[in-house]
VEXDRENDO-712118 format. One line per 5 residues: for each residue x, y, z of C-alpha. Coordinates in steps of 0.001 Angstrom, whole numbers. Layout:
BEGIN
X/Y/Z  ... $
This chain:
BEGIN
141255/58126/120935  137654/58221/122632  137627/61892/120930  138228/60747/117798  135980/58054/117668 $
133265/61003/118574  134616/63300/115783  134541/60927/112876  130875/60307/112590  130398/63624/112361 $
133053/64239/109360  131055/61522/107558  127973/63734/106285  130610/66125/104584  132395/63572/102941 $
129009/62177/101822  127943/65330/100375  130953/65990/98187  130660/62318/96858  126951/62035/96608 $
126478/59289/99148  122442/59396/100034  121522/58297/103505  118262/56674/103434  115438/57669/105399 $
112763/56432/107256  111026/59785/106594  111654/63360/106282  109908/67103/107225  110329/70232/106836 $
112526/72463/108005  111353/74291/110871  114141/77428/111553  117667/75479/111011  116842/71973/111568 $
114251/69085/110208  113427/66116/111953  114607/63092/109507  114233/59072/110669  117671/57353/110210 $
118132/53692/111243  114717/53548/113342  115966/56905/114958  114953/60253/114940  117343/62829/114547 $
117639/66700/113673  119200/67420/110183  121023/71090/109503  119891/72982/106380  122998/72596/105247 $
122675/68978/104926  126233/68237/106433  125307/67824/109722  122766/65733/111978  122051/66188/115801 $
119793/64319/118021  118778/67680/119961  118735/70916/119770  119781/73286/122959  119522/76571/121991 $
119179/78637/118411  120770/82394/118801  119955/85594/117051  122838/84962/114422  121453/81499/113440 $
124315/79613/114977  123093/76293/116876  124030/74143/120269  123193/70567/119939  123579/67831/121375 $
125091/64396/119645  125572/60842/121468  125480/62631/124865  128008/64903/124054  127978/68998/123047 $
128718/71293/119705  127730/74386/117612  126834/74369/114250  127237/77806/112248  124538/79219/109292 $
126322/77589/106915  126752/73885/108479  130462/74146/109651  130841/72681/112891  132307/75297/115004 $
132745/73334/118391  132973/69754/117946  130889/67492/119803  132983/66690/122278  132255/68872/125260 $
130160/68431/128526  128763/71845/128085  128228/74880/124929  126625/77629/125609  125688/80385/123230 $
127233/83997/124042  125424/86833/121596  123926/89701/121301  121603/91393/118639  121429/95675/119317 $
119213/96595/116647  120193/100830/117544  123837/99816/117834  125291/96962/115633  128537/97468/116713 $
127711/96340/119830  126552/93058/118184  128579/89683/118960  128573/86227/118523  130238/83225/119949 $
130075/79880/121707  131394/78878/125399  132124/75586/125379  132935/73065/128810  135401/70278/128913 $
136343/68160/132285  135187/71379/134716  137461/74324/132185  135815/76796/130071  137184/77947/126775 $
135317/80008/123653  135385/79465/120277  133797/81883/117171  131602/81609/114862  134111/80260/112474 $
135117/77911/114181  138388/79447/114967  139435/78901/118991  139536/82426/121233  140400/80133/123993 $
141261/76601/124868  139026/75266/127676  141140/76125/130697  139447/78637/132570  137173/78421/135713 $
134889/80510/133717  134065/82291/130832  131636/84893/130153  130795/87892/127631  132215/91042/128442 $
131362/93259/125222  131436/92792/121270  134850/92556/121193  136305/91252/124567  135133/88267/127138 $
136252/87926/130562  138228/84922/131806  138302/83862/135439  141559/81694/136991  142258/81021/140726 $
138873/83156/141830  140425/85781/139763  139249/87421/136595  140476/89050/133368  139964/89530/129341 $
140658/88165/126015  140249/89909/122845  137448/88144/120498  138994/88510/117205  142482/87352/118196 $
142185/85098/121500  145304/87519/122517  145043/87716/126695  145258/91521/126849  144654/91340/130839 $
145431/88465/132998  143214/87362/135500  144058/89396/138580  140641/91451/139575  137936/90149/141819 $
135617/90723/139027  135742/92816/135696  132408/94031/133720  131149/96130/131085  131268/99688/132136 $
127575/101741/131127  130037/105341/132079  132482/105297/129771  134153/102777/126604  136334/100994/129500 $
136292/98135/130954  134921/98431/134695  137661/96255/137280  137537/95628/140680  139264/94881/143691 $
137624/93495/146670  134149/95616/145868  136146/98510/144880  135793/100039/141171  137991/101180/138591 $
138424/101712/134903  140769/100158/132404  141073/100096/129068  140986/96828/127019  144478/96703/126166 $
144553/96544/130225  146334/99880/130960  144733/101490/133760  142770/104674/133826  141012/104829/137055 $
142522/102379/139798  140269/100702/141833  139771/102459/144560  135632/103851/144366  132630/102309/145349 $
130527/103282/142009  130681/104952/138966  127617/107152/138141  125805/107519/134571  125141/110933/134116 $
122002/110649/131716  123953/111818/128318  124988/108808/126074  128714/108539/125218  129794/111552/127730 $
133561/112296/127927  132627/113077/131529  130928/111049/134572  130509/110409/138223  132370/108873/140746 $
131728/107857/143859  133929/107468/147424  132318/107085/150709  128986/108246/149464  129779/111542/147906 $
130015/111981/143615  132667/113693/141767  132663/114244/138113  135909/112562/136566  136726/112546/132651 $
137895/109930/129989  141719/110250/131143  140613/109505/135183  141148/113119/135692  139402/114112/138911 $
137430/117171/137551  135204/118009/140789  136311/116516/143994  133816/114020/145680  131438/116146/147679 $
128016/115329/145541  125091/113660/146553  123857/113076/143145  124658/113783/139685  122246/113894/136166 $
121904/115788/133279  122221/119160/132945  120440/121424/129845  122624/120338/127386  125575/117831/127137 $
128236/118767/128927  126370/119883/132068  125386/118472/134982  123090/118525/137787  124492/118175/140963 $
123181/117857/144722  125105/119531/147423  123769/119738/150622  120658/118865/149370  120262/121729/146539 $
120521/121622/143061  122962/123331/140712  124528/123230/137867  128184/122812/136808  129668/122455/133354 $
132055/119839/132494  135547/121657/134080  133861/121746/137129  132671/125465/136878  129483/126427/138902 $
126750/127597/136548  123625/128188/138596  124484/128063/142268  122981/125035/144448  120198/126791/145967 $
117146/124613/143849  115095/122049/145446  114257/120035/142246  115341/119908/138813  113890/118623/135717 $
115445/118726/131624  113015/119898/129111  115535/120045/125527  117816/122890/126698  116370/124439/129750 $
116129/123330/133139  112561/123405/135564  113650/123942/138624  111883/124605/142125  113166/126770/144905 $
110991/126615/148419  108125/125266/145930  108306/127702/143589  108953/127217/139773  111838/128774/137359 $
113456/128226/133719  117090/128403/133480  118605/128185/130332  121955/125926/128994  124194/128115/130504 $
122504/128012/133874  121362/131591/133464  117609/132627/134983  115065/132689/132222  112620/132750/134895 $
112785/133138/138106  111717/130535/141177  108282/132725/141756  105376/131070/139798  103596/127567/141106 $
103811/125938/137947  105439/125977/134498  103890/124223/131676  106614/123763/128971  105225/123839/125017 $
107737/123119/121530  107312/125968/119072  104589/124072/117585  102587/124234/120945  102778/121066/121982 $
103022/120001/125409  106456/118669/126396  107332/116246/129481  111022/116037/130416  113430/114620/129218 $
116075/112502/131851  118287/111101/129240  120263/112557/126238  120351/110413/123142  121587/110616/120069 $
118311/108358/118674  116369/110394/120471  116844/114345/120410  113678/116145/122607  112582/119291/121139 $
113444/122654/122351  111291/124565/124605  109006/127528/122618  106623/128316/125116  106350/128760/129013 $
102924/128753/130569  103370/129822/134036  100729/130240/137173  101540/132844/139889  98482/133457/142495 $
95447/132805/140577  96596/134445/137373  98308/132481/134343  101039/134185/131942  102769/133215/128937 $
106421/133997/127913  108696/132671/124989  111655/130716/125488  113972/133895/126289  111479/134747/128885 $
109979/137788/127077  106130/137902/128241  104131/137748/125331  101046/139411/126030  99240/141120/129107 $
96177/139655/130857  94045/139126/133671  94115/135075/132997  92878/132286/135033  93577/129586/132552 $
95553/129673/129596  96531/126623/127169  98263/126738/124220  96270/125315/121355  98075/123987/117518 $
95804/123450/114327  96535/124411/111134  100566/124227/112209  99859/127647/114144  100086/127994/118142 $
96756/129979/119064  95757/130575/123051  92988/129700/124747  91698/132197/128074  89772/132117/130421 $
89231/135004/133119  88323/135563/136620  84633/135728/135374  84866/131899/133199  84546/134018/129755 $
86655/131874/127331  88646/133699/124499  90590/132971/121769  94231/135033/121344  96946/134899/119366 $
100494/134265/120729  101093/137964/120322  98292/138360/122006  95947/139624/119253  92389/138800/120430 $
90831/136283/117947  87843/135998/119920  87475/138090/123330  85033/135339/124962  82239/132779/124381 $
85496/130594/122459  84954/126808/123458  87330/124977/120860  88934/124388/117593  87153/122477/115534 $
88790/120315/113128  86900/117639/111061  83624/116106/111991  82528/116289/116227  79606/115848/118058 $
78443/119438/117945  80147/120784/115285  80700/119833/111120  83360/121429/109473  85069/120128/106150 $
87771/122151/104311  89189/119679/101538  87921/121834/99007  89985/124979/100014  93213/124025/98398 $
96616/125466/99489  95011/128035/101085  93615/125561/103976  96060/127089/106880  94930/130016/106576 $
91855/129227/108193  90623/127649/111190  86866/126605/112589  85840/128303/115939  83113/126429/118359 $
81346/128274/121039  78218/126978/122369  77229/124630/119935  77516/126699/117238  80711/127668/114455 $
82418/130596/112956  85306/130855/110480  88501/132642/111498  90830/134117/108236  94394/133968/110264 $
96548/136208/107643  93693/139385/108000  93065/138178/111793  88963/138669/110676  85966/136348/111470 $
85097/135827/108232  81920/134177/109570  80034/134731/112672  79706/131939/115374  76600/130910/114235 $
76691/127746/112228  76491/124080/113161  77761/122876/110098  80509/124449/107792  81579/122984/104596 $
84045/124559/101411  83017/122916/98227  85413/125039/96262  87671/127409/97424  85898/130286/97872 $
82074/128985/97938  80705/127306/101385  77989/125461/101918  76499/126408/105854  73891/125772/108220 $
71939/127216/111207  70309/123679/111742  69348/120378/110603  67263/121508/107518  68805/125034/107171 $
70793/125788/104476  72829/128778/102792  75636/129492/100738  78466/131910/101297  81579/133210/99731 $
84910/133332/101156  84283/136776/102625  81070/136152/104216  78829/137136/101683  75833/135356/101719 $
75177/134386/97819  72359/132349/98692  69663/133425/101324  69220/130563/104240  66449/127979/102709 $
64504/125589/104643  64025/122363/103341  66690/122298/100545  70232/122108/99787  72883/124164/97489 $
76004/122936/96139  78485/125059/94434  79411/123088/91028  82096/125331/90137  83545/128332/91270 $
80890/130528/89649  78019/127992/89337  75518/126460/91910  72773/123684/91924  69636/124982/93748 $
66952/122152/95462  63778/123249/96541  60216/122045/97512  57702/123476/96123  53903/121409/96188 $
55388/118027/97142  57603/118580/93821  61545/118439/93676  62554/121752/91871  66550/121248/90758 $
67770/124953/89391  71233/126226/88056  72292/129391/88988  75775/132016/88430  76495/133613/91657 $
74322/136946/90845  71112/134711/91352  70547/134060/87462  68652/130984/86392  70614/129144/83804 $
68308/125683/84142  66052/124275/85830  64197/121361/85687  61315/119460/87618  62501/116219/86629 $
66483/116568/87640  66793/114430/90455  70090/115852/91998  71786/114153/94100  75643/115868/94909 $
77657/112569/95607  75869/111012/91958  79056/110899/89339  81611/108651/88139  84879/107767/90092 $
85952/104695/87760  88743/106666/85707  89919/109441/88758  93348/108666/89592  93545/108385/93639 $
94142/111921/94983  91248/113431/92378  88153/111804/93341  86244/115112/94493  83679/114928/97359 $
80763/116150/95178  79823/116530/91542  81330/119128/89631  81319/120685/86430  84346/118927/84346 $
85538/119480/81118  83119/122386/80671  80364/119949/81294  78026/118625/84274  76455/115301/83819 $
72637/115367/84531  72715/111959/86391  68574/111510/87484  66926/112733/84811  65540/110287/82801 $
67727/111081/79880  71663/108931/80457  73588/111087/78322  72737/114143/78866  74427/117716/80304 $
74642/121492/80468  77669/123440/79354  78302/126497/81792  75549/128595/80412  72895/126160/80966 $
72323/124675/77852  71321/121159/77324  74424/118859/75457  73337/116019/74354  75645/112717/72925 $
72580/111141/70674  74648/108370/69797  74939/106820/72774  72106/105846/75500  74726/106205/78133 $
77525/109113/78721  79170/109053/81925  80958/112103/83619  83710/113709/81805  87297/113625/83399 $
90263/114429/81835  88990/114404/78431  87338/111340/78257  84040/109844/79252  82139/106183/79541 $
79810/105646/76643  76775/102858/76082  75179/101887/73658  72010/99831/74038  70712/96996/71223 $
67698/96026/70630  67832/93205/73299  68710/95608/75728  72594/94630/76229  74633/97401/76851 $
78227/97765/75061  80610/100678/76431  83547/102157/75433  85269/105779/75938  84748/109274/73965 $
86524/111997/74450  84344/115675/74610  83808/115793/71237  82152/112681/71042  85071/111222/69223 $
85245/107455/69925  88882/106821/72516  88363/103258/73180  86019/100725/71047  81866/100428/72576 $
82741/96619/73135  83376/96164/76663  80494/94946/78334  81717/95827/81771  84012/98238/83278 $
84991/98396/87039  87945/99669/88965  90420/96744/89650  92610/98859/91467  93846/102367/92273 $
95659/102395/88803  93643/100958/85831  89876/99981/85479  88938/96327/84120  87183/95762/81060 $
85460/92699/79554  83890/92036/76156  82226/88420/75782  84594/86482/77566  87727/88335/77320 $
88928/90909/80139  92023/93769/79908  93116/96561/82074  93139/100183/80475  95227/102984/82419 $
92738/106358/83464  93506/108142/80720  91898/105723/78924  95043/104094/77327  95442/100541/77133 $
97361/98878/79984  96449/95171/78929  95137/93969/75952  91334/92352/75692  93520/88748/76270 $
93044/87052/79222  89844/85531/80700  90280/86591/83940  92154/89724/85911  93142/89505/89458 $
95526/91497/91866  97647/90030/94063  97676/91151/97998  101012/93249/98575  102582/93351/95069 $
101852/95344/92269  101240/92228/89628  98378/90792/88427  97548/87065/88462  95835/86651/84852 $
93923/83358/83413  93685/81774/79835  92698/78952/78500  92157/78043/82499  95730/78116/82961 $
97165/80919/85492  99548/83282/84905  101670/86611/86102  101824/90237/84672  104245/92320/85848 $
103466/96296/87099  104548/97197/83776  101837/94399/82100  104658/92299/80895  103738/88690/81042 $
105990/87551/83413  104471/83950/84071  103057/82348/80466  99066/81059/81921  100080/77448/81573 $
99596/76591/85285  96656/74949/87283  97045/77124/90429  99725/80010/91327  100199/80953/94710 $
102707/84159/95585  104525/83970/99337  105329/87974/100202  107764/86686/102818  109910/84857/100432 $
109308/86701/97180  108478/83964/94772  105894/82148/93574  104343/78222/94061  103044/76596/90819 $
101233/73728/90301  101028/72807/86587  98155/71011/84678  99564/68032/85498  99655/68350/88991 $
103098/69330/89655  104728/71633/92111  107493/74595/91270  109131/77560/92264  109099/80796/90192 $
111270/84163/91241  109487/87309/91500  111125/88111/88179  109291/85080/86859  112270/82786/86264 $
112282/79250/86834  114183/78510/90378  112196/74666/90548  110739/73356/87491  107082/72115/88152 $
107507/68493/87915  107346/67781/91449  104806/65471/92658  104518/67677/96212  106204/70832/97196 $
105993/71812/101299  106797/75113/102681  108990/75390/105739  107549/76291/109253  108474/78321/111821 $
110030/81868/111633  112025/82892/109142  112889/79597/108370  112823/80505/104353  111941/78874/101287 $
115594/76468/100956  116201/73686/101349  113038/72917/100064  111495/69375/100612  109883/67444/97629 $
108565/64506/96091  109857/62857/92479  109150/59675/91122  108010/58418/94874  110884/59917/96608 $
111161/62703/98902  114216/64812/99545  115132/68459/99294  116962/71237/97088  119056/74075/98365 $
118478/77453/96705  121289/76076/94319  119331/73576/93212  121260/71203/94855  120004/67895/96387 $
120985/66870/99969  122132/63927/100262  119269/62015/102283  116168/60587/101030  113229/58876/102318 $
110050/57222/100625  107636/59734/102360  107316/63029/104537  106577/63254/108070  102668/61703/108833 $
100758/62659/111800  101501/59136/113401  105235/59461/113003 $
């Protein structure tokens, strides 16, 4: 009867639930993971989520949110959902899980509970695996547990609490060699499986991994020497290893006999003889050493290269450099081998992955080199010249080669954005200081190594220079188009179309030229500047480095005059009707017009000067990467980049929200939601909106100073009329149950919008 008395109390909070019964409170807080500390009877205690269940302590929380308490003195388990799964009746529960985020089905979950010195288990259900009459009981996998009587130990399957192998080994384990269950005997191993038939009698001191996940095949071990055995317990080798590893591929291993290294294949059949002194997996070959010399063999054991050179560098097909690889994985698959690097005496050669030598050489040094998602080889020979090859060993450069240069470096400037899908085809050379230009498909320096700074500005026009203050322009083929200048700057506009600065007499001279030299403009009062143009209505992936012609026009930005341009042959374009035109893209353009008190309305035009979007706005500024904010007076909207609009001129104010794609809008200071789409998700009837990424809805605090929950599809989960709303702590403890305040009372909801049934007058203070 003692047990009863115990169980009872703890039936009560159900029973309460389904008939409504409130428990009063001294106070309540928020849930912090499963539990929240509530004040019953001038005693704290820790109430479940669920609201059916109270404990005065919690033990331990595992990964599959089921609980151990403790409850007058005695243990239980509490599941997600509130269901008591182990009464409170034991001396001891203990949680048994595990969480294998690469392999769920390794994932378990149960509870091993204690009663009066026995052991028993019981699942997450509540349902009993086994009655508490074991010496011990422990987790063996996901689906078994061992069980331990008279010093002796055996198995019980999870799921059905069926005893598939009594306890009669000294102790049983998870075997890491094979889907058995590892036994033994007196410090002798075996293998059975878990309906308890035997596959490999105890009888060996260890079984050995063989560094290839979920191999039909691994070692044994007897009186210090490794066989290789299979699924059934078939001896497949007899013991006369050392050691045993991974071979090249699955399904071969490498084995020490006598202190060499060879390689068998998983019936036992010699591959490569033992004659190797180390060896090391890189994908599907093998690094091995043989009286401190280096070879490749491939998966079949065969010589790729022989054990002659003293060293091998191993490179993927992209020329990267590889390190091996001990283990074989089916997360993790190491690439194949497409490159050998190997150093015999002082001279370095390279060979592919059958072993063919690629190219002749009196080397030094050689490294393989990837840019541009090409493999290109550096040299260096017995007098330090440093060259540049291909892997066929076409000579790029013969010597004076220092690096690849790829972006902005210390010495060197190169920029290729502007080249288009034609950007691998070229790569940047540094020697010295200085850079040249490489054209990979003709296998041509296009440009000398004499630059220190390289840049395309369209895709066949470059902008180089010999110095600081320097300057010419080039064509893709290495034509200079315009002569080296000191003191000025060109920059190609278009493909056929370049601005020209100059000094001349302290005076800035800004010219427009074709590529044959002609003058099409030029003017003393253009103040050019290349990185002067509009962004606001680019979509993201457009914005060009520079200013370019656009729409057939370029915007003379510096000039005195706001809405002016040139067409392609120079000649001034002029929109009269505005005081401002911004750069054209896409069609359309920013327009201003000025009043007489100086305020400035805009709008858009298209090239024709034909009005797109009203001159009302008085601002207009990128809100994000999608659509540009407009105001007029004291209204604001959203138009898309193409200048249609997104959101009317409604709202007073326009904000984004940090990690979603809505917009938090204002009117008649009341806050409100947009959706991506612009759909007014949230009416702006609230004092104060707050959005909670983790969660996925939204706080709201109405005018009247009430507290609510909104989904992230804007419907109502908690009406706003709650006179204080807290947010659970701790991780991912999640919005529900929620605790609140109505009409002086505090309590919580459930994400059903159900009430639990305990209530209290006030939340948690600091001096409670």
């Amino acid at each position: 009867m003692k047990h009863l008395k115990l169980i009872l109390p703890l039936l009560f909070p159900a029973a309460l639930t389904q008939a409504q019964q409130i428990t009063h409170a001294a106070y309540l807080d928020r849930f912090e993971g499963l539990f929240a500390e509530v004040k019953i009877n001038n005693r704290k205690v820790l109430l479940h989520r669920s609201g059916l269940v109270t404990i005065d302590k919690l033990e331990n929380q595992g990964f599959f949110n089921t609980a151990v308490g403790i409850r007058n003195n005695a243990y239980g388990a509490v599941n997600y959902q509130g269901q008591v799964i182990a009464p409170f009746t034991f001396d001891e529960v203990r949680l048994a899980d595990e969480n294998d985020e690469y392999e769920p089905a390794n994932n378990y979950c149960f509870v091993i509970t204690k009663l009066n010195g026995k052991y028993g288990a019981v699942d997450t259900l509540g349902k009993v695996i086994c009655k508490p009459e074991y010496q011990l009981v422990e987790p063996l996998n996901a689906r078994l547990l061992k069980i331990q009587r008279n010093g002796r130990w055996g198995w019980v399957e999870i799921a059905t609490g069926k005893v598939l192998q009594e306890p009669v080994y000294t102790d049983v384990g998870k075997s890491y060699v094979s889907p058995y269950v590892e036994i033994d005997n007196n410090g002798k191993k075996g293998l059975a499986k878990e309906n308890g038939e035997v596959v490999a009698a105890p009888e060996y001191s260890i079984f050995h991994y063989p560094g290839i996940e979920n191999s039909p095949q691994f070692g044994y071990e007897i009186n210090g020497k490794i066989g290789l055995m299979d699924l059934s317990g078939k001896k497949i080798t007899p013991a006369q290893y050392t050691r045993l590893q991974r071979g090249p591929v699955a399904g071969t291993f490498a084995v020490t006999l006598y202190g060499k290294i060879g390689i068998i294949d998983s019936t036992g059949k010699v591959l490569a003889p033992a004659q190797y002194t180390e060896a090391s997996p890189y994908g599907s070959f093998m690094l091995v050493k043989q009286q401190l010399k280096a070879g490749v063999l491939d998966k079949e054991g065969k010589v790729v290269l022989p054990a002659v050179y003293d060293k091998i560098d191993f490179y993927d097909g992209e020329g990267q450099p590889q390190s091996a690889s001990m283990s074989l994985q089916k997360r993790w698959i190491p690439k194949e081998p497409g490159y050998f690097v190997a150093k015999k005496g002082p001279v370095m050669e390279l060979y592919d992955s059958t072993g063919k030598k690629l190219f002749a050489g009196n080397y030094t040094d050689l490294a393989l080199l990837a840019s541009k998602k090409r493999v290109f080889v550096m040299t260096k020979n017995a007098k330090n010249e440093i060259g540049l090859l291909r892997t066929d060993g076409t000579v790029i450069l013969p010597g004076g080669f220092d690096q690849l240069v790829d972006g902005y470096m210390s010495q060197y400037w190169y920029t290729d954005d502007a080249i288009g899908l034609r950007r691998e085809d070229y790569i940047a050379i540094g020697a010295g200081g200085k850079m040249g230009l490489y054209h990979i498909p003709s296998g041509k320096m296009v440009l000398p190594v004499k630059y220190t700074r390289i840049e395309w500005q369209t895709d066949r026009l470059l902008n180089v220079r010999t110095g600081e203050d320097k300057t010419a322009m080039v064509d893709v083929s290495g034509k200079v188009i315009k002569p080296e200048r000191q003191y000025g700057d060109y920059t190609a506009v278009a493909p056929d179309r370049i601005i020209e600065t100059r000094y001349e007499n302290n005076n800035k001279i800004t010219t427009l030229t074709d590529l044959d030299g002609k003058v099409l403009y030029t003017s003393n009062n253009w103040d050019f500047k290349p990185n002067a143009f509009t962004r606001l209505f680019r979509t993201k992936g457009e914005e060009p480095d520079q200013i370019r012609y656009s729409d057939g026009l370029l915007k003379v930005w510096g000039a005195g005059e706001e809405h002016l341009f040139l067409d392609k042959q120079g000649k001034e374009v002029r929109f009269n009707d505005y005081q401002f035109v911004s750069d054209f893209n896409n069609g359309i353009a920013i327009a201003g017009k000025t009043d007489g008190n100086r305020k400035t309305k805009y709008g858009l035009i298209n090239r024709e000067g034909a009005v797109i979007y009203p001159v009302k706005a008085d601002d207009m500024k990128a809100l994000d990467s999608q659509y540009v904010l407009i105001q007029a007076d004291t209204l604001q909207g959203l138009l898309r980049k193409d200048g249609s609009i997104f959101v009317p001129l409604k709202y007073s104010d326009i904000n984004t929200f940090y990690d979603i794609p809505y917009y938090k809008v204002t009117l008649n200071n009341g806050y409100g939601v947009l959706d991506s789409t612009g759909k007014e998700i949230i009416p702006p009837i609230y004092q104060e909106i707050y959005y909670y990424k983790d969660n996925k809805i939204f706080q709201v605090v109405s005018k009247e100073g009430r507290y609510g929950l909104l989904g992230i599809d804007g419907k109502v989960i908690l009406p706003a009329e709650y006179e204080e709303l807290n947010r659970n702590t701790g991780y991912s403890s999640g919005v529900f149950p929620v605790m609140v305040k109505k009409d002086n009372k505090v309590f919580y909801i459930d994400e059903q919008g159900r009430e639990l049934p305990y209530v209290a007058p006030k939340s948690k203070s600091y001096n409670d």
